[in-house]
N, C-alpha and C positions, 0 to 999 in steps of 0.2 A: 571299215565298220561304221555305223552309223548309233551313235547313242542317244539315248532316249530317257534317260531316269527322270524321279521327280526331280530329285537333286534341280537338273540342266532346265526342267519347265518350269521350276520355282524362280527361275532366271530372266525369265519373260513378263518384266514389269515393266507399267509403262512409258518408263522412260527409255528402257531398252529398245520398245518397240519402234518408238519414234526414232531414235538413234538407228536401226536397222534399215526405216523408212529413208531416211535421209541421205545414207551411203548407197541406197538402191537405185533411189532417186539419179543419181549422180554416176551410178557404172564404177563404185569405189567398192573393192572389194574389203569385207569386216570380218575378221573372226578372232574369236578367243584366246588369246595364249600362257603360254608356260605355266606357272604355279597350279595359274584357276585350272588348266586340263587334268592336270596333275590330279588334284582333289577329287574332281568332278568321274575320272575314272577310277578313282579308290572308293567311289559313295559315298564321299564327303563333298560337304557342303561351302565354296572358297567361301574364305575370310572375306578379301578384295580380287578385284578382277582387271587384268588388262587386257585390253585390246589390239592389236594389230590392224595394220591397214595399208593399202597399197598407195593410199590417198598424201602426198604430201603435206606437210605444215599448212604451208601457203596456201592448198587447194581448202585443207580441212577450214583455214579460218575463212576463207573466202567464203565456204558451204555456211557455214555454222553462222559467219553474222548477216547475210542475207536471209539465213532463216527466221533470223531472229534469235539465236539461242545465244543465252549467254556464255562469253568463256571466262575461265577461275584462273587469276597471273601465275601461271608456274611455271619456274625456272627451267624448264623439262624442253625448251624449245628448240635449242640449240642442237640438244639429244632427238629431237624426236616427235615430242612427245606434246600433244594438246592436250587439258581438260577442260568438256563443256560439261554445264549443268542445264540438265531435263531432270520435270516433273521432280523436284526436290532432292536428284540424284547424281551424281558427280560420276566422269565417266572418263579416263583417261586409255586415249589412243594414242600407239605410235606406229610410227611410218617402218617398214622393212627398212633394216638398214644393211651396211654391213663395216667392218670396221677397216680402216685403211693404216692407219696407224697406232697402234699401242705401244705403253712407256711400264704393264705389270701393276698400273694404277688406274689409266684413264686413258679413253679413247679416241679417236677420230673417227665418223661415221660419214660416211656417203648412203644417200637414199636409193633404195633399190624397188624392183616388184616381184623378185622372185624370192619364192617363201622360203625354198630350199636355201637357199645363201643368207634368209635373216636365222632359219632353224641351225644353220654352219655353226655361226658366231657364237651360240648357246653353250655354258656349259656342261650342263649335265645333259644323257639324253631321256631323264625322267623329266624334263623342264622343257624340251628343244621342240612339243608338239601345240600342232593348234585344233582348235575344234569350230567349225562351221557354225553361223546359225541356227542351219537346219541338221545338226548333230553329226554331221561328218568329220569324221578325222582324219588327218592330216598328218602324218607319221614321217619323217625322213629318215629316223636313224634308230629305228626299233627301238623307242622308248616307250610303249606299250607294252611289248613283250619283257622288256628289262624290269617295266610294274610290276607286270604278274607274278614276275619270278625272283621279285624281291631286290633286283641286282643295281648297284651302282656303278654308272661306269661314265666318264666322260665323253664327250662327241669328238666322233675324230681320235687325234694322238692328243693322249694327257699332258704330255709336257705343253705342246703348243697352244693347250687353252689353259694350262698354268699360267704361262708366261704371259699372256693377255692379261689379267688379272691375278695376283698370286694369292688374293683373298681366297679363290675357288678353291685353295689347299683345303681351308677351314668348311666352304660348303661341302664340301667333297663329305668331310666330318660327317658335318650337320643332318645331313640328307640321310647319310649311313646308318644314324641315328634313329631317326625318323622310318627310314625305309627295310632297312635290308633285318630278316628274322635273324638269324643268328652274326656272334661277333666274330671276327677273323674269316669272312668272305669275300676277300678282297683281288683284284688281279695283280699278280706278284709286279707287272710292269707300271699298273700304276701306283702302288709305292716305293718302286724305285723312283718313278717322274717324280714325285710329292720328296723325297728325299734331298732328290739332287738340285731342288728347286725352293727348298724348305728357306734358304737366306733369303728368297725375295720376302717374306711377309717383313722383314726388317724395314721396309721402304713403305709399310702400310701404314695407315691410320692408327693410335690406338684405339680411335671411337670405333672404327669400322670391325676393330679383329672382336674389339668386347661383344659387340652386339653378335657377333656369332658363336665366340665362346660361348656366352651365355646360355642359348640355343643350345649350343651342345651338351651341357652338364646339364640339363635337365630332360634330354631326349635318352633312347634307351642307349646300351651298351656300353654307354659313359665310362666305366673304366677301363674297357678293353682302349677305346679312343685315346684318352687321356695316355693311357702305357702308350700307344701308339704315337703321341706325341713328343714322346722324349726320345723312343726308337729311332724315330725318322726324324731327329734333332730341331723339332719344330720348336722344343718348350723356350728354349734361349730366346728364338726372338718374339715371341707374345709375351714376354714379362713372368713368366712359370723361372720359379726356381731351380737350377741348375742343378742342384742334389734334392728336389721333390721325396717328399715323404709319403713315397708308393704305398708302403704297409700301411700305412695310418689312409693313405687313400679306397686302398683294399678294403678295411675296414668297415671307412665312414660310407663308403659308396652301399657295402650290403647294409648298414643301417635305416639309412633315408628313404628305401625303396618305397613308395605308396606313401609316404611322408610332406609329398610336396613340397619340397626346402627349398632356400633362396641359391639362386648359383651361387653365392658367394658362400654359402653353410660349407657345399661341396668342395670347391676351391679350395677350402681354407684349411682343409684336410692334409694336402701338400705341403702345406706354411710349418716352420720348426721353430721362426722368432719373427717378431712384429717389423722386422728388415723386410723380410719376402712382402707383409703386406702393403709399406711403404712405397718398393721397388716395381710393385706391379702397378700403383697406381701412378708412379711418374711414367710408367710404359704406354697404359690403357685407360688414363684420366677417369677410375671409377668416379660414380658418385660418393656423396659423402657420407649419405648414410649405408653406403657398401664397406667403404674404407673401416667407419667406424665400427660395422658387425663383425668385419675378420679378425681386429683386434682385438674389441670383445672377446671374439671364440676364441682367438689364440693366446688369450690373457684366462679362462676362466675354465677351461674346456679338461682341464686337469681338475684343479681344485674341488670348483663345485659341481659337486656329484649329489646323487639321492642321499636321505637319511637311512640308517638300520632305523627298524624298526616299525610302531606304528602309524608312522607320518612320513613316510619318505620325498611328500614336498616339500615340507617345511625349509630346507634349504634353500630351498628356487624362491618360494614366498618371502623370507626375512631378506633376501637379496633384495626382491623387487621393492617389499618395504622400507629397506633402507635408503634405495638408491633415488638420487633427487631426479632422474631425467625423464622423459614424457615415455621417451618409445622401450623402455627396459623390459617390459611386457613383452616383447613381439621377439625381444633380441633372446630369453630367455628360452620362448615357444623353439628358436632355430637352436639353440642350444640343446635343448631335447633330444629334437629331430636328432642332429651332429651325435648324442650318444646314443640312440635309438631306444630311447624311452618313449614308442609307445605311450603307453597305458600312461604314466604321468602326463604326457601331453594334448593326453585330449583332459584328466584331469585338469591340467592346468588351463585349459582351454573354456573349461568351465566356471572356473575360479572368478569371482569379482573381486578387485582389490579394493579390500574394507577401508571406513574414512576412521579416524582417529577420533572417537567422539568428544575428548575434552578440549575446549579451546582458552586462551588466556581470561577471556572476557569472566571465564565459567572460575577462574583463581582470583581475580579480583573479589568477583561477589562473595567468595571465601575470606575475604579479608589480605589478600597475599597483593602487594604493592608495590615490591621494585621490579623494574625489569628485569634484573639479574636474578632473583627470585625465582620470577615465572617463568624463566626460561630454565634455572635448573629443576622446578620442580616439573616442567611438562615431560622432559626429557625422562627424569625418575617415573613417569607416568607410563612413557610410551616403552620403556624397560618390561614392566610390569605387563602392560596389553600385550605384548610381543612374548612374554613366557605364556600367558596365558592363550597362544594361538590367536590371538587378536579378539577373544571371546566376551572379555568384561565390556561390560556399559559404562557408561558416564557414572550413574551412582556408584560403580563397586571403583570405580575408579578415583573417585571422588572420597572415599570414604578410607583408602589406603593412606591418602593425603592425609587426612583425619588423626590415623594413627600415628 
């Protein structure tokens, strides 16, 4: 088939053009591949784009600096992989390769020129296709047809593009997420391969598994995935606690729906004591301000709740007003989300957190002069503002003092 959308002509800018100019120039065959086909035949628009090429390293840098075009240093060389900059646009080409040895982490590549043997190496066959300049496609392992029909399935035998990278357990995930309409669609033999293969992510990065976790807990089917992690004994070694807090996961997952939470809101649903959220980041080196929101949640996620009554923020507010740290605001909003308050969190979304109108300068001119003074009477000040919904002025505030 041959595709044509705006999507693909929106693509055609002129740095592209001159880049197509150049491979043509020279008998180097250019086209399209993985992710951006991907997109581009769902009517979506890629994020980023790579290229493929039959053109080696050596040939591409020999082309590109007697053209003159500049190349951008990236470490990608050894892989593969060139980027030159045209017309203020950055374009990363790699060579057909294919892999001669793998260690389940990292590869050894030989340069190849046929397409079929760089499509082999892929793993998913929603990713394994290219697309032409002139919008042809280039299919080797029915991953068009697997599009349309929603389906994920590795290229080849599962186990043996596990085994090449055993990250792919987690894309395997991700993509399923992403792609597939309903959850529990899966071919019975590739989660047996995902099962029997489940130890190698033990030997993985934790930067590399986070950033696909991540990915996953907020793509759809997210709990069926997740259950599915602990089935196929994945959770042990990404840093998921051993006795995971499924109900509670169960839970928080139908809460967040159209909420947009941070993965770690999601995550932290699992957690029973602030050990899980410790034990995950010596696994998967979160950030610090992820470390410190799971704690939060798993410190607060009980206690503070709405008020009865006519103020049911009021809780969430005298928190944030007491609390001395900058981001309490935002750690709060996920806290919502995590009990699926709705309707309080777009309130709270609206809320400006009021300033304290009295300051010391405002008790001096009252006559009040030691520090100790001005510090217990603000404190009695900010009591009062605080029963009153933070509603009184500086005068009414002022004149309490008075009494």
């Amino acid at each position: 088939m041959k595709l044509q959308s705006p999507q693909f002509q929106a693509l055609f800018t002129p740095g592209l053009r001159s880049l197509a100019e150049l491979f043509e120039k020279k008998n180097y065959e250019l086209r399209i591949a993985g992710g951006a086909v991907r997109d581009l035949l769902s009517g979506m628009t890629p994020q980023d784009i790579d290229f493929a090429t039959t053109a080696t390293p050596a040939e591409m840098k020999e082309m590109f600096t007697s053209a003159g075009v500049r190349l951008i240093n990236n470490k990608g060389e050894k892989h593969g992989t060139i980027t030159a900059r045209l017309h203020e646009q950055n374009f990363e080409i790699t060579t057909l390769r294919i892999d001669v040895v793998t260690d389940g982490r990292h590869a050894e590549v030989e340069f190849t020129t046929d397409w079929e043997k760089d499509a082999e190496r892929r793993d998913l066959t929603v990713n394994s296709m290219f697309l032409g300049l002139d919008g042809m496609l280039y299919d080797f392992f029915n991953g068009y047809e697997d599009l349309k029909n929603k389906k994920i399935r590795f290229v080849g035998k599962a186990s043996e593009r596990i085994q090449e990278d055993y990250l792919r357990i987690l894309r395997y995930f991700r993509f399923y997420g992403r792609i597939a309409e309903k959850p529990g669609d899966h071919e019975p033999s590739t989660l047996q391969a995902v099962k029997e293969n489940a130890k190698g992510l033990a030997g993985i990065s934790g930067e590399r598994i986070w950033m696909e976790l991540k990915k996953i807990l907020l793509g759809n089917h997210v709990n069926h995935l997740v259950r599915l992690m602990y089935e196929l004994d994945i959770a042990q070694y990404i840093g998921l606690p051993l006795d995971g807090n499924l109900e509670e996961f169960d839970r928080v997952s139908k809460n967040i729906q159209n909420l947009c939470p941070k993965p770690m809101t999601v995550l932290t649903s699992l957690f029973k004591a602030k050990d899980d959220v410790t034990n995950l980041d010596l696994r998967l080196k979160i950030s610090k301000e992820e470390k410190n929101l799971g704690l939060f949640l798993v410190k607060h996620r009980q206690e503070l709740t709405k008020a009865t009554g006519p103020e049911p923020l009021r809780p969430y507010q005298d928190f944030i007003m007491d609390s001395r740290e900058a981001n309490t605001n935002s750690r709060i909003c996920e806290l919502l989300k995590y009990q699926g308050e709705e309707h309080l969190l777009r309130e709270m979304q609206q809320w400006t957190v009021p300033s304290f109108p009295v300051s010391g300068h405002d008790l001096r001119k009252m006559g009040v002069s030691s520090g100790k003074e001005i510090g217990a009477a603000l404190q009695q000040l900010r009591d009062e503002w605080k029963k009153s919904g933070y509603h009184m002025d500086k005068e009414e505030l002022l004149s309490c003092l008075k009494k």
